[in-house]
PLY file of the C-alpha trace (Angstrom):
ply
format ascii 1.0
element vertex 274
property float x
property float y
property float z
element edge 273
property int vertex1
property int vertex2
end_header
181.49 -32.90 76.33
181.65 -35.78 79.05
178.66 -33.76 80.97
176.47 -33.32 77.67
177.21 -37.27 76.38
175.36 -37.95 80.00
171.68 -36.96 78.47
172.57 -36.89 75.01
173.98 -38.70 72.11
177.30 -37.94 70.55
175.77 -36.21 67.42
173.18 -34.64 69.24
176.20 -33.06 71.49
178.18 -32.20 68.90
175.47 -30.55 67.20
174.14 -28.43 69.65
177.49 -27.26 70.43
177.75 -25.78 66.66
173.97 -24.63 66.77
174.51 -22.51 70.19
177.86 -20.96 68.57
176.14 -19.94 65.58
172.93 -18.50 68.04
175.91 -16.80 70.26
177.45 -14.62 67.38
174.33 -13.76 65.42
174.03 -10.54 66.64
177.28 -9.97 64.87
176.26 -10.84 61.66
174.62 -7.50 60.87
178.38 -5.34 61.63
180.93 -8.15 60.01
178.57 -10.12 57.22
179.62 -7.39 54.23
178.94 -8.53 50.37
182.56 -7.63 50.03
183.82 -10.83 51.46
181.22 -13.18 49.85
184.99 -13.39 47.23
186.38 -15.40 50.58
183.45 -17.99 50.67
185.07 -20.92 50.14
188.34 -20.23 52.83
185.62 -19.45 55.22
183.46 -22.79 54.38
186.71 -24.91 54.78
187.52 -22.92 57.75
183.91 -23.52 59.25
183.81 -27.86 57.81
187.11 -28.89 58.18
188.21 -26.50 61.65
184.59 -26.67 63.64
181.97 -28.79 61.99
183.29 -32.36 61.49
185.83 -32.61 63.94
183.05 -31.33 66.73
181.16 -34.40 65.72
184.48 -36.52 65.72
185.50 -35.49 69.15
182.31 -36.22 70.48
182.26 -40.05 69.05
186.06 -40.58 70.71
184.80 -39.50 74.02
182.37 -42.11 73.63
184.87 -44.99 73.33
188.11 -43.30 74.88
189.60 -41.71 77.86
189.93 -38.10 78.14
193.63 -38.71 78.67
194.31 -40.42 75.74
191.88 -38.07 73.83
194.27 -35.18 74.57
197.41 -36.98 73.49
196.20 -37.84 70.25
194.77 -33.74 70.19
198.36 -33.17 70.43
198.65 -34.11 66.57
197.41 -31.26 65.55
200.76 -29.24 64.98
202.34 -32.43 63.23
199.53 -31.89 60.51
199.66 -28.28 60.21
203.25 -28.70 59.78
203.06 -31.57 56.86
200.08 -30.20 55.50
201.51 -26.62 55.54
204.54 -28.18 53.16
202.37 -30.36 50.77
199.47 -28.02 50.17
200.20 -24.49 51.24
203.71 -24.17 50.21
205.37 -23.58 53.60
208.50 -23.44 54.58
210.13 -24.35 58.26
213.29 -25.10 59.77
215.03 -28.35 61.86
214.78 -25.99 64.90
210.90 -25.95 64.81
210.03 -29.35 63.95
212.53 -30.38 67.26
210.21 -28.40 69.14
207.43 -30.16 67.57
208.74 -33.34 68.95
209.58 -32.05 72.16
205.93 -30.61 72.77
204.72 -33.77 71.73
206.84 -35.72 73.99
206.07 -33.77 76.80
202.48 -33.33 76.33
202.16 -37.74 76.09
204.64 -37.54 79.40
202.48 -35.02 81.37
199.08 -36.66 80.29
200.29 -40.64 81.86
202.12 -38.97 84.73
200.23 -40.84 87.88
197.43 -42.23 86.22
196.65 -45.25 83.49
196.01 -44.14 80.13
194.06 -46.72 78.03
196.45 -47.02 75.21
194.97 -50.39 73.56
191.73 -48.94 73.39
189.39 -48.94 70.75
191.66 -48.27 67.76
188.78 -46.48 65.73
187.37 -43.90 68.50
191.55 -43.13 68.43
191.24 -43.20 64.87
188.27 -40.06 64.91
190.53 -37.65 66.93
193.39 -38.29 64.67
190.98 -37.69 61.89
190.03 -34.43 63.38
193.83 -33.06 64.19
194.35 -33.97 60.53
191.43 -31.40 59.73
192.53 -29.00 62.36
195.69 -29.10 60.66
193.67 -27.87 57.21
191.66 -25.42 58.56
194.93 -23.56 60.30
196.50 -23.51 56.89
193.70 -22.16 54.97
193.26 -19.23 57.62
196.73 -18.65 57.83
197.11 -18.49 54.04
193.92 -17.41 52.85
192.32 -15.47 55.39
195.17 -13.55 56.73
194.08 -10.39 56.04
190.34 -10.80 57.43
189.21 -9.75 61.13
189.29 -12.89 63.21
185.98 -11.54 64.70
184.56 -11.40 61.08
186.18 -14.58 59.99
184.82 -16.82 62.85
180.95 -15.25 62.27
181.24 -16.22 58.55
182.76 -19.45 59.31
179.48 -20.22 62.02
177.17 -18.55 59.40
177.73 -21.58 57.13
177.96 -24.65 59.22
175.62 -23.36 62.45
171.77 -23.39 60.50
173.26 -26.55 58.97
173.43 -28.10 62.89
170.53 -26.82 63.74
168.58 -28.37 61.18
170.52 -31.84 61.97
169.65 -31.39 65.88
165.62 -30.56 65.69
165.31 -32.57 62.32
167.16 -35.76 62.75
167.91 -36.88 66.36
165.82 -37.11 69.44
167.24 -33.75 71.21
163.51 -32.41 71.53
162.65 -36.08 73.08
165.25 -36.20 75.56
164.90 -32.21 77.16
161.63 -32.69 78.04
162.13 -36.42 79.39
165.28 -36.62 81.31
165.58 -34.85 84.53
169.02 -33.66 83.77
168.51 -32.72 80.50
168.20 -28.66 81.38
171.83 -29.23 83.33
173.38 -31.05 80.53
172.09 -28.63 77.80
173.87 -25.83 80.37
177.28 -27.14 80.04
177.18 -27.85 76.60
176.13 -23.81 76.00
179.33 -23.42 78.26
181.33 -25.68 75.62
179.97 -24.36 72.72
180.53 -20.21 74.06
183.97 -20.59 75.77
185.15 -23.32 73.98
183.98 -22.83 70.28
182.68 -19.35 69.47
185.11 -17.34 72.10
188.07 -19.46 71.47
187.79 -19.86 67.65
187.90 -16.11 67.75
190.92 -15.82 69.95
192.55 -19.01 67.97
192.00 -17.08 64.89
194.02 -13.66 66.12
196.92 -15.80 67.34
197.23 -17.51 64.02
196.88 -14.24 62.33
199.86 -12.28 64.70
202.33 -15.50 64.54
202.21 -18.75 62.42
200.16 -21.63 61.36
202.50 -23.90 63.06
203.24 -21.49 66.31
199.16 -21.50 66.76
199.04 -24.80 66.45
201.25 -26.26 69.18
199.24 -24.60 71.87
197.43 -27.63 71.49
200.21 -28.86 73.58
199.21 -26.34 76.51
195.93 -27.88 76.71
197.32 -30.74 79.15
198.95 -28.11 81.60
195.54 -26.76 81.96
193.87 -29.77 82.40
196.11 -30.38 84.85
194.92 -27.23 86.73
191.43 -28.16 86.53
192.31 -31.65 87.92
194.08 -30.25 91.15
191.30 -28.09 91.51
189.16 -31.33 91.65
191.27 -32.92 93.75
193.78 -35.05 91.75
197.34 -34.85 92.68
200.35 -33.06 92.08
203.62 -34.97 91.62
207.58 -33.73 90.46
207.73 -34.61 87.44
204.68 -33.05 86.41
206.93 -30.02 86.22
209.98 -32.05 84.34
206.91 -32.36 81.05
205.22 -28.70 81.23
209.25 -27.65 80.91
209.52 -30.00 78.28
206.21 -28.62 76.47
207.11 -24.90 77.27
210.50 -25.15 75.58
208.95 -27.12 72.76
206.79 -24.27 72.04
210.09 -21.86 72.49
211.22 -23.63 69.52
208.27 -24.18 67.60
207.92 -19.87 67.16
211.53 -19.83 66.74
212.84 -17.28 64.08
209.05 -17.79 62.17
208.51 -20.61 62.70
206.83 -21.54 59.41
205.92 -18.92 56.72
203.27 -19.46 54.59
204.03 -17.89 50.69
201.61 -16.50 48.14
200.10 -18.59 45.35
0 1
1 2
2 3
3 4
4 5
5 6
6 7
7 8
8 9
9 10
10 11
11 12
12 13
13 14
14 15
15 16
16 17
17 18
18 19
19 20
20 21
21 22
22 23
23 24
24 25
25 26
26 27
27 28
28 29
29 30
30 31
31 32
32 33
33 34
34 35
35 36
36 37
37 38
38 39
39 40
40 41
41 42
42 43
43 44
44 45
45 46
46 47
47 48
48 49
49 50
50 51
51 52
52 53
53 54
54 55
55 56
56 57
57 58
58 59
59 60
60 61
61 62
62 63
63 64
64 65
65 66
66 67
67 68
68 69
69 70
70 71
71 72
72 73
73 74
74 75
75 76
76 77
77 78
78 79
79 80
80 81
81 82
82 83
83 84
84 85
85 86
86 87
87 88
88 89
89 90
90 91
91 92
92 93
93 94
94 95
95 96
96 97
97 98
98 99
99 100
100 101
101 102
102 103
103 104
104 105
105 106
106 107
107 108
108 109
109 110
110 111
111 112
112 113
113 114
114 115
115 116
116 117
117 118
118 119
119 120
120 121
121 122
122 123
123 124
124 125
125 126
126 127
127 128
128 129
129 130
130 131
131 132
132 133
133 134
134 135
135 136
136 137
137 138
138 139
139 140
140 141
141 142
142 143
143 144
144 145
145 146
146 147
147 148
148 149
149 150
150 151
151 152
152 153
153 154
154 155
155 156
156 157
157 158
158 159
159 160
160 161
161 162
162 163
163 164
164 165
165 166
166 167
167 168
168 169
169 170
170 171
171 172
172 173
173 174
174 175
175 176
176 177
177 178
178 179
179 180
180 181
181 182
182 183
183 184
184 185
185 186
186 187
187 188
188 189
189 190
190 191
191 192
192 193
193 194
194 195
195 196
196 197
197 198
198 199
199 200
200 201
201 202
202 203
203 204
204 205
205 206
206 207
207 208
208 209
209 210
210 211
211 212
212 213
213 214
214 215
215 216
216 217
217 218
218 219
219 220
220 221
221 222
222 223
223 224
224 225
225 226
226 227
227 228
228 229
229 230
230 231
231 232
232 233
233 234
234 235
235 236
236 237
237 238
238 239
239 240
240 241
241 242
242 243
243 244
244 245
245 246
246 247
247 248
248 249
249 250
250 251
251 252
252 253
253 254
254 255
255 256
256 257
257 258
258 259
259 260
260 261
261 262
262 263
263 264
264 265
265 266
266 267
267 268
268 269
269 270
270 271
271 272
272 273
């Protein structure tokens, strides 16, 4: 995201990254697209708005305004939501053992995030205020797959989901913003449009697949707190680049990796029948 916001515009971003999904799985639309499922339309709409369409466009907009840091702590909201929303909505059950583990991930994901570096807490309360909207969608769409799509191949879930929302972005991108402007213009533009395809392949089309078999094979909350992973990798990434290594960087992933334990414990959260 931070490489594509350095030719083009939040939207435009955000956009493209839906548009180049959609392009990626096309070929599959032939094999999974059967009239059979059209009965599922509306679980795979929600799944496709409230899981990949708005909170793309969301995410983008907080980068804008926000650190990355403090972008992935609020990210980390996402199992809180599934959880409440799970109970309100979908009926779900869950245990005092799995929401402890909820609060442990969550602890432990904020710890290993500010762990040798500043995070801008008092920053703009409303680019904050985006990402919390999105976990609060995230939330939804986990529910809805977990509940209504639970019997659908995640392969053929994800390709209906991007059949809906991706012409939709496409038609926003070369209709409404300056995308077309700024590739020819901008000497970077090419690079820039290259690592949002790498965003939108590996990190929305691939991983919305894989997202969707690991919510299928466990629970809607068990899924969810991976989100809390997502700091221990960006942690990789960072030594990788460079950035330092200190002790208790190793006290918080412990911390995250038993609040995960916990989280899946005895099924976590079950999800009943209407």
């Amino acid at each position: 995201m931070k490489r594509g916001l350095d030719v083009y515009s939040s939207d435009e971003v955000a956009g493209l990254r839906i548009f180049i999904s959609f392009l990626f799985l096309s070929p599959l639309i032939y094999r999974h697209v059967k009239k059979e499922l059209w009965q599922h339309w509306k679980s795979f709409l929600g799944m496709g708005v409230f899981g990949n369409f708005i909170p793309a466009f969301l995410f983008t907009k907080a980068e804008t305004g926000i650190s990355s840091s403090l972008a992935g702590i609020l990210n980390s909201l996402t199992p809180l939501f599934t959880l409440i929303l799970g109970v309100l909505i979908f009926k779900a059950k869950t245990r005092w053992v799995n929401v402890a583990g909820l609060t442990l991930g969550f602890v432990g994901a904020v710890g290993l995030m500010t762990v040798g570096k500043d995070v801008d807490i008092n920053s703009n309360l409303v680019y904050g205020s985006y990402i919390l909207l999105a976990t609060i969608l995230y939330g939804l769409s986990v529910n809805i797959i977990k509940s209504k799509l639970g019997g659908v191949n995640s392969i053929t879930a994800t390709v209906w989901a991007m059949m809906f929302i991706g012409p939709l972005a496409g038609i926003y991108v070369f209709g409404f913003t300056d995308f077309t402007t700024r590739v020819v213009t901008n000497p970077i533009a090419l690079q820039s449009l290259g690592y949002i395809s790498l965003l939108a392949i590996f990190g929305t089309a691939l991983s919305v697949i894989i997202f969707n078999v690991l919510i299928r094979n466990t629970s809607a909350l068990f899924a969810s707190s991976v989100t809390y992973l997502i700091p221990i990798v960006a942690m990789g990434w960072g030594v990788m680049d460079g950035d330092s290594i200190f002790p208790l960087h190793f006290v918080w992933i412990g911390l995250i990796l038993l609040g995960v334990y916990l989280v899946n414990k005895k099924k976590a959260i079950k999800v009943l029948s209407e």
